[in-house]
LUMLODREN-539813 format. One record per residue: residue number from 1; residue in one letter; chain; x, y, z of N, C-alpha, C in turn. Coordinates in Angstrom, 3 decimals. Example, Ala and Ser with C-alpha at 12.3 -4.5 7.8 and 13.67 -1.06 7.14 Angstrom:
<rs>
<r><num>1</num><residu>A</residu><chaine>A</chaine><n_x>13.190</n_x><n_y>-5.690</n_y><n_z>7.800</n_z><ca_x>12.300</ca_x><ca_y>-4.500</ca_y><ca_z>7.800</ca_z><c_x>13.200</c_x><c_y>-3.300</c_y><c_z>7.800</c_z></r>
<r><num>2</num><residu>S</residu><chaine>A</chaine><n_x>12.850</n_x><n_y>-2.250</n_y><n_z>7.080</n_z><ca_x>13.670</ca_x><ca_y>-1.060</ca_y><ca_z>7.140</ca_z><c_x>12.900</c_x><c_y>0.030</c_y><c_z>7.870</c_z></r>
</rs>
This chain:
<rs>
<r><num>1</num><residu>X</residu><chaine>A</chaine><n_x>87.935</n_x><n_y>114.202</n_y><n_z>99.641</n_z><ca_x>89.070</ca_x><ca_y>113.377</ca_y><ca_z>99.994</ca_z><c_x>90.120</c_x><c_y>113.461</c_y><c_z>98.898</c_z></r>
<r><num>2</num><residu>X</residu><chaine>A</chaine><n_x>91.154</n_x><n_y>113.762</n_y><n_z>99.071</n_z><ca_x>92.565</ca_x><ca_y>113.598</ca_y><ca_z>98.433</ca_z><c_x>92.963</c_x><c_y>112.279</c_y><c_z>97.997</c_z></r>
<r><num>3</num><residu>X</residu><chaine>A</chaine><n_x>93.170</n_x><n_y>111.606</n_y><n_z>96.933</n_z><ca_x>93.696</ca_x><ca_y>110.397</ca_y><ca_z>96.446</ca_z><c_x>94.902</c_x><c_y>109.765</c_y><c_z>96.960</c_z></r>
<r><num>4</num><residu>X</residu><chaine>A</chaine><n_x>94.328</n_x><n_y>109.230</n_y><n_z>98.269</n_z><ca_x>95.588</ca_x><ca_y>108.263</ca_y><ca_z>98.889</ca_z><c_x>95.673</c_x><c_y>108.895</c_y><c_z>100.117</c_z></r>
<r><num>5</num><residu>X</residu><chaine>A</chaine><n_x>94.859</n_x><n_y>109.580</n_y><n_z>100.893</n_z><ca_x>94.363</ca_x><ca_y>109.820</ca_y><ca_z>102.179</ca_z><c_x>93.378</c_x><c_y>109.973</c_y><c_z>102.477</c_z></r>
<r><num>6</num><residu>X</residu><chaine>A</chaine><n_x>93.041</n_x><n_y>110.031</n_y><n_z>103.598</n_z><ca_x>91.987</ca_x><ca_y>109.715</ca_y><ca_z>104.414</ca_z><c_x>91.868</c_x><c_y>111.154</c_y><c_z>105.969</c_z></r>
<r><num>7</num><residu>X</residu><chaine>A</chaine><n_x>91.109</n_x><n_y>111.752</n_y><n_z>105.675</n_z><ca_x>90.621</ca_x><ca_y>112.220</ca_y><ca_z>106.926</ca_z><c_x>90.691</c_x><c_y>112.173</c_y><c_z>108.345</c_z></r>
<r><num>8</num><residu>X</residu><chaine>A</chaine><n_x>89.841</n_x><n_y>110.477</n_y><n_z>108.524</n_z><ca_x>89.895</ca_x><ca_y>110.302</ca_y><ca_z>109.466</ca_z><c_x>90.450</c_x><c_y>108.784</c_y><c_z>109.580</c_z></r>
<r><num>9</num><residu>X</residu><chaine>A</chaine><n_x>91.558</n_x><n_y>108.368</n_y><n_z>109.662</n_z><ca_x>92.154</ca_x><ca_y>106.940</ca_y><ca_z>109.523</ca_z><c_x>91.621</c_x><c_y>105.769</c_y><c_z>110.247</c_z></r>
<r><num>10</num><residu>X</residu><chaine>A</chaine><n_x>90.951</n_x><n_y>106.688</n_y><n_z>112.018</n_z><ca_x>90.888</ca_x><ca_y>105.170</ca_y><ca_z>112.482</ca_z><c_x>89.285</c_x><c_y>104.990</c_y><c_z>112.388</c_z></r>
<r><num>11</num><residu>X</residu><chaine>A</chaine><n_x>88.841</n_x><n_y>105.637</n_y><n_z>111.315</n_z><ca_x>87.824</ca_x><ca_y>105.060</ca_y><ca_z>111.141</ca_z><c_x>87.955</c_x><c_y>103.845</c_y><c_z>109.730</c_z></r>
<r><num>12</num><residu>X</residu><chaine>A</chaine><n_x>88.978</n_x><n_y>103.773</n_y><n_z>109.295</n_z><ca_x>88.919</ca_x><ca_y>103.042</ca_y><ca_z>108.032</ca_z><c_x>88.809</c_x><c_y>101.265</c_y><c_z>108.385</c_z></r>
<r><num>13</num><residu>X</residu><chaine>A</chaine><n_x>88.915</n_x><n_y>100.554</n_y><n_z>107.617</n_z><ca_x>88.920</ca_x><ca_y>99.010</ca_y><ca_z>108.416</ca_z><c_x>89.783</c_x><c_y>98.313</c_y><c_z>107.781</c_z></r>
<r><num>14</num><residu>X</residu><chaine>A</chaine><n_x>91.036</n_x><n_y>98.416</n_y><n_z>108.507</n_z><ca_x>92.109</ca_x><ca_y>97.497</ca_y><ca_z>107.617</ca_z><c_x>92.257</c_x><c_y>96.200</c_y><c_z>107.877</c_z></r>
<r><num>15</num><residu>X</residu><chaine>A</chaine><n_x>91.211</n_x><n_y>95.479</n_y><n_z>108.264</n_z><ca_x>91.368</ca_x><ca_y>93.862</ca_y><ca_z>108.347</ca_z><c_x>91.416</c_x><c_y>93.510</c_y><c_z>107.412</c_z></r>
<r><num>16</num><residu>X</residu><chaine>A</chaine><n_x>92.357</n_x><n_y>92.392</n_y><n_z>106.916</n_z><ca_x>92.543</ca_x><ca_y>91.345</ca_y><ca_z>105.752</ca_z><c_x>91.210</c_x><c_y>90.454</c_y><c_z>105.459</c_z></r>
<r><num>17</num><residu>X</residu><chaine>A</chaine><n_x>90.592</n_x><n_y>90.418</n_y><n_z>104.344</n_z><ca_x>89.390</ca_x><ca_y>89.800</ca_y><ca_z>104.517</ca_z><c_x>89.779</c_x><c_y>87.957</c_y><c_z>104.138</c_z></r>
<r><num>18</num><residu>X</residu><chaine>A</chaine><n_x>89.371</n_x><n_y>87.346</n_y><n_z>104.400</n_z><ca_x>89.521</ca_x><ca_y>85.962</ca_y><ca_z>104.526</ca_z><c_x>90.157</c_x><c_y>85.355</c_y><c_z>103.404</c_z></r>
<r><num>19</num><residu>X</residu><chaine>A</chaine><n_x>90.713</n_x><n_y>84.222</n_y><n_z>102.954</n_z><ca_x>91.441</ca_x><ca_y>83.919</ca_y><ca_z>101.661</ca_z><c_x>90.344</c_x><c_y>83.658</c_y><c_z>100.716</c_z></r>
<r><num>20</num><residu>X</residu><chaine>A</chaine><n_x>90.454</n_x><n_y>83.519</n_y><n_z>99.555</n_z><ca_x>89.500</ca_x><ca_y>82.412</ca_y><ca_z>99.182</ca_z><c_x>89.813</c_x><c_y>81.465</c_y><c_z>98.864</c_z></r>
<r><num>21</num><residu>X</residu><chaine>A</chaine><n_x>88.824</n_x><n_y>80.562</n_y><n_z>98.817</n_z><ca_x>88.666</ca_x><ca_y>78.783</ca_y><ca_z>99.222</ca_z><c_x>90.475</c_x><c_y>78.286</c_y><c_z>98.265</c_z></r>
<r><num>22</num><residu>X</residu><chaine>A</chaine><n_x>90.122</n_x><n_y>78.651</n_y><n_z>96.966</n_z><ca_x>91.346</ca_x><ca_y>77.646</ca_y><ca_z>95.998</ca_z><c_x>92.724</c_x><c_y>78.459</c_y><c_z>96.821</c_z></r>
<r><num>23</num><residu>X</residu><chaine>A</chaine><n_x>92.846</n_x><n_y>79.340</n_y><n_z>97.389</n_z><ca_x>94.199</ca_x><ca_y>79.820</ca_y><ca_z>97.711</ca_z><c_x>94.972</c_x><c_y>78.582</c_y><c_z>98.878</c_z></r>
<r><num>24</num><residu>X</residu><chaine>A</chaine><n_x>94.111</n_x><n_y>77.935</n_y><n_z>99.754</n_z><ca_x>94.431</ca_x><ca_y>76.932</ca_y><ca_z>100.606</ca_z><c_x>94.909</c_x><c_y>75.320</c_y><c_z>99.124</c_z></r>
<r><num>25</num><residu>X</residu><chaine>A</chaine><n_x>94.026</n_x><n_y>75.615</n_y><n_z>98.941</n_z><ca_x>94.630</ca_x><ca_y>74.501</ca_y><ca_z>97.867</ca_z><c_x>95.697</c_x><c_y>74.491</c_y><c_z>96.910</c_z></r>
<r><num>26</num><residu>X</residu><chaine>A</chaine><n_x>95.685</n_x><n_y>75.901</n_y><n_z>96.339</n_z><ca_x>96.959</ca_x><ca_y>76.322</ca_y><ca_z>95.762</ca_z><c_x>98.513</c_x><c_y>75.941</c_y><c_z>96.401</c_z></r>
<r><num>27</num><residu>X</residu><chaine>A</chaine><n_x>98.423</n_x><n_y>76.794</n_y><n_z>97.908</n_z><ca_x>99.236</ca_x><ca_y>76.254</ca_y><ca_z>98.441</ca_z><c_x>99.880</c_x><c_y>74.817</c_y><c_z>98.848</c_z></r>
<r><num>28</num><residu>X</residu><chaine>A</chaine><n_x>98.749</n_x><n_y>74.132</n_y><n_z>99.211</n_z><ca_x>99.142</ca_x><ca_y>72.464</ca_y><ca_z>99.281</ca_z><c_x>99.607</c_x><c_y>72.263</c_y><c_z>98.514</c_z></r>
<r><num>29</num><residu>X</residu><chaine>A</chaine><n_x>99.460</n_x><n_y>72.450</n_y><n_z>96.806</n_z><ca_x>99.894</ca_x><ca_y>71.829</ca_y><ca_z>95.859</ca_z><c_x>101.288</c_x><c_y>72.225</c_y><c_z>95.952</c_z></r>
<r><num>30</num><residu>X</residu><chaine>A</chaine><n_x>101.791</n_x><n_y>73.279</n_y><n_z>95.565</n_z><ca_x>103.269</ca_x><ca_y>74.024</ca_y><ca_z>96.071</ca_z><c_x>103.526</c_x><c_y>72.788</c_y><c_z>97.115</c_z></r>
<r><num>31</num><residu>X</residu><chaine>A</chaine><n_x>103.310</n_x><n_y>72.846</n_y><n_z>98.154</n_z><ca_x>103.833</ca_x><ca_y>72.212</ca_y><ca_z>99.294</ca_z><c_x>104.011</c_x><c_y>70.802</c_y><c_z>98.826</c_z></r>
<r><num>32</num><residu>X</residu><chaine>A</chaine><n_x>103.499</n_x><n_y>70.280</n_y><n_z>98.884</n_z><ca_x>103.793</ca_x><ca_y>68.697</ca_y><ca_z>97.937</ca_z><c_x>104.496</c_x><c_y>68.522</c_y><c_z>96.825</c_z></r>
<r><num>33</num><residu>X</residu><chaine>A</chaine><n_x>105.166</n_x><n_y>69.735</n_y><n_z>95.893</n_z><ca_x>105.709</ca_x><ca_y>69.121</ca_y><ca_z>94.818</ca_z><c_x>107.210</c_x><c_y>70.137</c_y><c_z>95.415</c_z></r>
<r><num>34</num><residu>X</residu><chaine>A</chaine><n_x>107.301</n_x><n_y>70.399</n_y><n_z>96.723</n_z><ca_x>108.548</ca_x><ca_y>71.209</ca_y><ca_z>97.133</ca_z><c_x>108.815</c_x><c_y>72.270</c_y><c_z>96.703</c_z></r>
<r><num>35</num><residu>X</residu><chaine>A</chaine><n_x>108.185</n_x><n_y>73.037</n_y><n_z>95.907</n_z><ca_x>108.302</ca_x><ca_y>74.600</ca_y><ca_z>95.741</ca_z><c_x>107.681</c_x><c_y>75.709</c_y><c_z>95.060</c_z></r>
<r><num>36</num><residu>X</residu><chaine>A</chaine><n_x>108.194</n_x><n_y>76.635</n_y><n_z>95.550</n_z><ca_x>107.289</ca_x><ca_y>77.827</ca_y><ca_z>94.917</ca_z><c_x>108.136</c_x><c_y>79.021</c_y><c_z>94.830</c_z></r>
<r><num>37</num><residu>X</residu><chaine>A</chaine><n_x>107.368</n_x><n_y>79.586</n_y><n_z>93.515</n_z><ca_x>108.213</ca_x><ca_y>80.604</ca_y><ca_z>92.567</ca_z><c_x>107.629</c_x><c_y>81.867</c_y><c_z>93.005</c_z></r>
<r><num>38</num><residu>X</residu><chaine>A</chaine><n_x>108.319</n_x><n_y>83.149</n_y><n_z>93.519</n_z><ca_x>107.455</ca_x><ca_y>84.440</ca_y><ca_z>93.385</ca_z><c_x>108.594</c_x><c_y>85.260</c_y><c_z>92.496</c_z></r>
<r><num>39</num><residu>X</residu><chaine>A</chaine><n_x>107.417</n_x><n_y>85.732</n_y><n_z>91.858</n_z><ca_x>108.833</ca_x><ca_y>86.673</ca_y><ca_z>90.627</ca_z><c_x>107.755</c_x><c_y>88.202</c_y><c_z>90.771</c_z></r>
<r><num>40</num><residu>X</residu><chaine>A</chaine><n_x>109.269</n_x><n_y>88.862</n_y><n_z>90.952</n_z><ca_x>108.959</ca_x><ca_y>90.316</ca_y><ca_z>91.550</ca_z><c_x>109.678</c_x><c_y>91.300</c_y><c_z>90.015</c_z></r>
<r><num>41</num><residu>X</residu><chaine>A</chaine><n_x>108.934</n_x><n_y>92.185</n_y><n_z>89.789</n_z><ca_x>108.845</ca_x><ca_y>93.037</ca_y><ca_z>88.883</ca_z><c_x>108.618</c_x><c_y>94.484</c_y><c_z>88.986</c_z></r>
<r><num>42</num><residu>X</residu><chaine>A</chaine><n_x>108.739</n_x><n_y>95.606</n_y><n_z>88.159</n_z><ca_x>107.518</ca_x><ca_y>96.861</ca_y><ca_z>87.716</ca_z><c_x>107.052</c_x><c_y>96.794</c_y><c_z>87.071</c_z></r>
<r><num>43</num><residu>X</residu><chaine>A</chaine><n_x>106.129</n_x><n_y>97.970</n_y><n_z>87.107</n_z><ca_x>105.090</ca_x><ca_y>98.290</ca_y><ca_z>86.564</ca_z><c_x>105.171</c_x><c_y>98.595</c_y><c_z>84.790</c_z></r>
<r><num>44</num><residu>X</residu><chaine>A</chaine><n_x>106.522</n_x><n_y>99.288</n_y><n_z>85.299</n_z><ca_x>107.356</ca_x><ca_y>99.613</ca_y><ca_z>83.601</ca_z><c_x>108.757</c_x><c_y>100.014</c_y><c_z>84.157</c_z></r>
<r><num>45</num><residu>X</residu><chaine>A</chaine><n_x>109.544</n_x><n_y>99.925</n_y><n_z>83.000</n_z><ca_x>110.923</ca_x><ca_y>99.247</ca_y><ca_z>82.891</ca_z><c_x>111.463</c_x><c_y>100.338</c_y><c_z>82.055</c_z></r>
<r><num>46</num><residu>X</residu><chaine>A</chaine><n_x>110.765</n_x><n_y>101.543</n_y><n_z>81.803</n_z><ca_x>112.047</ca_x><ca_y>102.329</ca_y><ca_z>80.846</ca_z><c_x>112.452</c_x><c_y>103.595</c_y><c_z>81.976</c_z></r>
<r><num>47</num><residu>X</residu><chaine>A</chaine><n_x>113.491</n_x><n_y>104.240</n_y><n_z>80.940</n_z><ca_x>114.387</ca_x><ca_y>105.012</ca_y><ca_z>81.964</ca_z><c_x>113.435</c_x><c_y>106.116</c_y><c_z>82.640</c_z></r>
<r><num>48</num><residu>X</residu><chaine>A</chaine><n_x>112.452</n_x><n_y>106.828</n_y><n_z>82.197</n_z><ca_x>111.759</ca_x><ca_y>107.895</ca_y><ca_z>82.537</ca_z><c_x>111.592</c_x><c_y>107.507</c_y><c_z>83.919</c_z></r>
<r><num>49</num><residu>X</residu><chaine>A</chaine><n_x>110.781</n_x><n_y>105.978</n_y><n_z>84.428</n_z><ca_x>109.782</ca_x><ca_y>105.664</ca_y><ca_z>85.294</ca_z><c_x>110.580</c_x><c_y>105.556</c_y><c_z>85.992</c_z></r>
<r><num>50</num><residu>X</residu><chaine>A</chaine><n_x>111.847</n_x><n_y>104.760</n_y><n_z>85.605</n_z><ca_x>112.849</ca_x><ca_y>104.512</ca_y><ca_z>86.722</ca_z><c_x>114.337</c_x><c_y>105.137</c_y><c_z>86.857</c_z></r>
<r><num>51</num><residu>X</residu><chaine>A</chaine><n_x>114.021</n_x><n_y>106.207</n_y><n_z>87.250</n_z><ca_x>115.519</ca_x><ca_y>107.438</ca_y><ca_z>86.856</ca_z><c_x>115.997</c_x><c_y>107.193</c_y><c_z>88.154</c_z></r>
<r><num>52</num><residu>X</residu><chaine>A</chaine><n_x>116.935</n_x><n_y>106.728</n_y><n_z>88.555</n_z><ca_x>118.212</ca_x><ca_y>106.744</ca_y><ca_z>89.466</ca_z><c_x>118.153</c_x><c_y>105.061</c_y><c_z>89.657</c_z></r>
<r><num>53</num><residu>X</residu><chaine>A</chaine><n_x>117.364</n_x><n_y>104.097</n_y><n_z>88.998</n_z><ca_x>117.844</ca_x><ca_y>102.785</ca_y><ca_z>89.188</ca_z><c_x>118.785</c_x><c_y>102.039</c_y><c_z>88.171</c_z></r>
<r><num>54</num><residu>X</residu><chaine>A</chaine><n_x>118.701</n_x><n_y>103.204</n_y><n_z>87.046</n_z><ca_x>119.609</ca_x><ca_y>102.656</ca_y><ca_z>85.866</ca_z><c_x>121.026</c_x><c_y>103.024</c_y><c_z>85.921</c_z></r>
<r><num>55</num><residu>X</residu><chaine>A</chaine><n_x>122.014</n_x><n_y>102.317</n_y><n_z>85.823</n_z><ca_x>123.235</ca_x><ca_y>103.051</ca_y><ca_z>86.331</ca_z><c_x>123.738</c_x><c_y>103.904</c_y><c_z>85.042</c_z></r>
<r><num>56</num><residu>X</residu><chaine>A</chaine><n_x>124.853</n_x><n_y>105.153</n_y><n_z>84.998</n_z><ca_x>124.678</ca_x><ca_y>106.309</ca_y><ca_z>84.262</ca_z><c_x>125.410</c_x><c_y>105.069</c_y><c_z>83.461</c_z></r>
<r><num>57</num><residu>X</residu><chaine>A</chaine><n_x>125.106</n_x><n_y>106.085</n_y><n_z>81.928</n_z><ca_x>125.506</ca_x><ca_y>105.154</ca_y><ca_z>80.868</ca_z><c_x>125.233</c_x><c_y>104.031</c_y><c_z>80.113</c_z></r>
<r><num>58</num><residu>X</residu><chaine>A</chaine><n_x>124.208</n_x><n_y>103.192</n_y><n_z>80.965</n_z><ca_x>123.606</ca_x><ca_y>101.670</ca_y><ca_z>80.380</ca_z><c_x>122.580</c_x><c_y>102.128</c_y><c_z>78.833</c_z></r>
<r><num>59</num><residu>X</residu><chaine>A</chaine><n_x>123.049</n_x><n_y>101.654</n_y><n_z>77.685</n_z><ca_x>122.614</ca_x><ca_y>101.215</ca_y><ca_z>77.023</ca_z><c_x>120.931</c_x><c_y>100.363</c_y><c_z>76.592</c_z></r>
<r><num>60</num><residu>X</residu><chaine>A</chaine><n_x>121.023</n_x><n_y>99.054</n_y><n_z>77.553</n_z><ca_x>119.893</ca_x><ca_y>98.805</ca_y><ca_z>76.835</ca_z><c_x>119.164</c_x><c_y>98.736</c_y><c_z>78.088</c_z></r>
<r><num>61</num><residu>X</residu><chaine>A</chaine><n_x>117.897</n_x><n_y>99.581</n_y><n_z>78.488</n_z><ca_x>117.440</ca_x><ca_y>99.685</ca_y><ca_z>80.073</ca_z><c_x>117.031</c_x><c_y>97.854</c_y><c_z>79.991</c_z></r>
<r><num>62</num><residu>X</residu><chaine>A</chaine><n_x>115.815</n_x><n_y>97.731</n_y><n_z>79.221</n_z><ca_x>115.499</ca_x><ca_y>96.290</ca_y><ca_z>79.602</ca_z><c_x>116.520</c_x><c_y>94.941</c_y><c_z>80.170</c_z></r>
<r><num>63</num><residu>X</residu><chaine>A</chaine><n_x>117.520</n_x><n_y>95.045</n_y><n_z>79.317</n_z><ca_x>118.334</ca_x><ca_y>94.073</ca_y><ca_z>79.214</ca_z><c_x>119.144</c_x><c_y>94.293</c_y><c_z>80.868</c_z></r>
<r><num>64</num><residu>X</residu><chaine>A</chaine><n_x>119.516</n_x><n_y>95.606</n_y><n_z>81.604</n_z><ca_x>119.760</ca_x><ca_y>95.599</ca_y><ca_z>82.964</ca_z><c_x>118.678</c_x><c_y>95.656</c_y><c_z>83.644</c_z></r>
<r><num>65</num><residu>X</residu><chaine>A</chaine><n_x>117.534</n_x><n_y>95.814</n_y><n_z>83.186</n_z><ca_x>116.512</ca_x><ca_y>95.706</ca_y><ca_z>84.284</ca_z><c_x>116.631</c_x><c_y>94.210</c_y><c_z>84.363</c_z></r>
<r><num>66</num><residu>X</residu><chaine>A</chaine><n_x>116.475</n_x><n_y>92.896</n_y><n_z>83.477</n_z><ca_x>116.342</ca_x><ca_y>91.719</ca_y><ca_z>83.645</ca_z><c_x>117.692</c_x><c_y>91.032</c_y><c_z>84.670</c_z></r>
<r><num>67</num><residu>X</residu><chaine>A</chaine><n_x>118.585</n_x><n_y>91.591</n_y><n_z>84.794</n_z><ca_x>119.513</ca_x><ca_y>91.230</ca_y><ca_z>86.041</ca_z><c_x>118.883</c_x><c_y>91.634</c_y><c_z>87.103</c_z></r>
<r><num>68</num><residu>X</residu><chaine>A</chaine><n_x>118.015</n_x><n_y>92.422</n_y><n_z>87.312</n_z><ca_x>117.564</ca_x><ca_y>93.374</ca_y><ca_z>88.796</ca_z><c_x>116.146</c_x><c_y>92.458</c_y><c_z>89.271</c_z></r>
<r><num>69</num><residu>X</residu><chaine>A</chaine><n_x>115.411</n_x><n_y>91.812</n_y><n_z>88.204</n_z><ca_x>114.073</ca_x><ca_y>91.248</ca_y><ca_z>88.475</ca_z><c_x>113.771</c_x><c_y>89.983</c_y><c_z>87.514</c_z></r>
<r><num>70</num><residu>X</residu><chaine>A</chaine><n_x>112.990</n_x><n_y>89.620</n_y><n_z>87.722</n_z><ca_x>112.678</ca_x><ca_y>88.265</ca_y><ca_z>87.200</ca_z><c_x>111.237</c_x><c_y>88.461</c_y><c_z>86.580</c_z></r>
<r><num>71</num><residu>X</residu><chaine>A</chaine><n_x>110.616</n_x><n_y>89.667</n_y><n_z>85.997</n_z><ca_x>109.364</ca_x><ca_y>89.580</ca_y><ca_z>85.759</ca_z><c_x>109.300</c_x><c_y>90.922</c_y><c_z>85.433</c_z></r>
<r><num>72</num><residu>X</residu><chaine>A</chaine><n_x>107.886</n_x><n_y>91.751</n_y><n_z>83.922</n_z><ca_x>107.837</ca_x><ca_y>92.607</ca_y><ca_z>83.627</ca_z><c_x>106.438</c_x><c_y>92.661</c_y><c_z>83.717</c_z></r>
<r><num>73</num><residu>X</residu><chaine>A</chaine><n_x>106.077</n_x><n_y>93.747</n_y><n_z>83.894</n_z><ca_x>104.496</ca_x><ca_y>93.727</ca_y><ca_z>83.141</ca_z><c_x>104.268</c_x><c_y>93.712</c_y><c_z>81.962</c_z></r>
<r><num>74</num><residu>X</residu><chaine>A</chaine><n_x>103.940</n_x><n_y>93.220</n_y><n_z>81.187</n_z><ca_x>102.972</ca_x><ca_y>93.300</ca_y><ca_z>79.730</ca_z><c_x>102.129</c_x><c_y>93.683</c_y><c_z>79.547</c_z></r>
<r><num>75</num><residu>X</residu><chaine>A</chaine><n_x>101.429</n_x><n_y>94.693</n_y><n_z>79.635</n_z><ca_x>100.109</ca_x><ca_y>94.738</ca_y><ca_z>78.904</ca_z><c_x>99.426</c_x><c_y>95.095</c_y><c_z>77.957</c_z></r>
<r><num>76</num><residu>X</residu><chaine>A</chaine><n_x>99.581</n_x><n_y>93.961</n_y><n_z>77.061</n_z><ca_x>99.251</ca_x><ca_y>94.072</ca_y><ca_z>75.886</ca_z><c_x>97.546</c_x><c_y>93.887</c_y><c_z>75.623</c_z></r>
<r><num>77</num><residu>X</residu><chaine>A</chaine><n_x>97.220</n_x><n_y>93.740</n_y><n_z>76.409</n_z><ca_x>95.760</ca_x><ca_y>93.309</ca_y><ca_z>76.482</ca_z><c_x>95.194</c_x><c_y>95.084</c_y><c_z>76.737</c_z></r>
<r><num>78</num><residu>X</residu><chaine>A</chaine><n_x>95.874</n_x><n_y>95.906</n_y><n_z>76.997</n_z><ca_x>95.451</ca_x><ca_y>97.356</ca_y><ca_z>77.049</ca_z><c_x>95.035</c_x><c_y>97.665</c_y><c_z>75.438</c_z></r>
<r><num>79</num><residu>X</residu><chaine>A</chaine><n_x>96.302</n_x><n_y>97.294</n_y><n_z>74.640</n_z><ca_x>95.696</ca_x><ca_y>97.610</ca_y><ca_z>73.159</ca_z><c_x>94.759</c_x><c_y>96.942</c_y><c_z>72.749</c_z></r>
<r><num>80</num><residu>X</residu><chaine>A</chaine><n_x>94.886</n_x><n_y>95.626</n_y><n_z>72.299</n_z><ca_x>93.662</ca_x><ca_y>94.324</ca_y><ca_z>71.870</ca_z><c_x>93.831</c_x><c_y>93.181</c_y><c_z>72.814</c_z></r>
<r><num>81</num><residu>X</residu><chaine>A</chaine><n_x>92.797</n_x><n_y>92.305</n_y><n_z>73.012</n_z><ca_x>92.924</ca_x><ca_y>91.591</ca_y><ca_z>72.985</ca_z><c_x>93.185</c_x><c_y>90.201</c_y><c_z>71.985</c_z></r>
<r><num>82</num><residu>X</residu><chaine>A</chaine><n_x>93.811</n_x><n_y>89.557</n_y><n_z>71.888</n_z><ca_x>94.688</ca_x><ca_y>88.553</ca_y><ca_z>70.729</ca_z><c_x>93.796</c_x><c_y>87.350</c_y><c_z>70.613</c_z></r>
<r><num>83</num><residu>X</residu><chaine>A</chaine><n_x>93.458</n_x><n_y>87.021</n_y><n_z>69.074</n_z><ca_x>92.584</ca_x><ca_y>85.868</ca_y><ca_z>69.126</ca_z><c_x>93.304</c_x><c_y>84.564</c_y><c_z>69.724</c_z></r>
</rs>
C-alpha cells in the first residue's frame, strides 16, 4: 500500500466512532457561559512550508502569518520536555 491510499476504498470503514463521554460535557460548559473559541493555525509558519501564502517582499513571515491565524504550533516538547 502507498501512504495515503488505499486499494480497495469501499472496503475501508469511515464511520465516526462515538464521542467520548467528557466531550458532551465540554460542550455544555461552552454553552452555559455563551461561548466558544476555535483558533485555526499550521503546522509551521516559515516561508519554505508556506511559499505562495507570504506576499512577495514581507519581511517578518511570523509577524504576517499572525494577521492570517490565531494559533501556531509549538513544539517544543519535540526537543525536551521542561521541568
Amino acid at each position: 500500500m502507498k501512504f495515503g491510499s488505499v486499494d480497495t476504498p469501499e472496503n475501508v470503514d469511515f464511520s465516526i466512532p462515538a464521542d467520548h463521554p467528557g466531550t458532551k460535557k465540554a460542550f455544555e460548559k461552552y454553552r452555559e457561559e455563551g461561548k466558544f473559541s476555535v483558533y485555526v493555525g499550521c503546522a509551521k509558519w516559515n516561508k519554505a512550508d508556506l511559499k505562495g501564502f507570504y506576499p512577495r517582499g514581507v519581511k517578518d513571515e511570523l509577524e504576517y502569518y499572525a494577521t492570517q491565524f490565531n494559533s501556531i504550533e509549538l513544539n517544543a516538547t519535540f526537543y525536551r520536555i521542561f521541568p
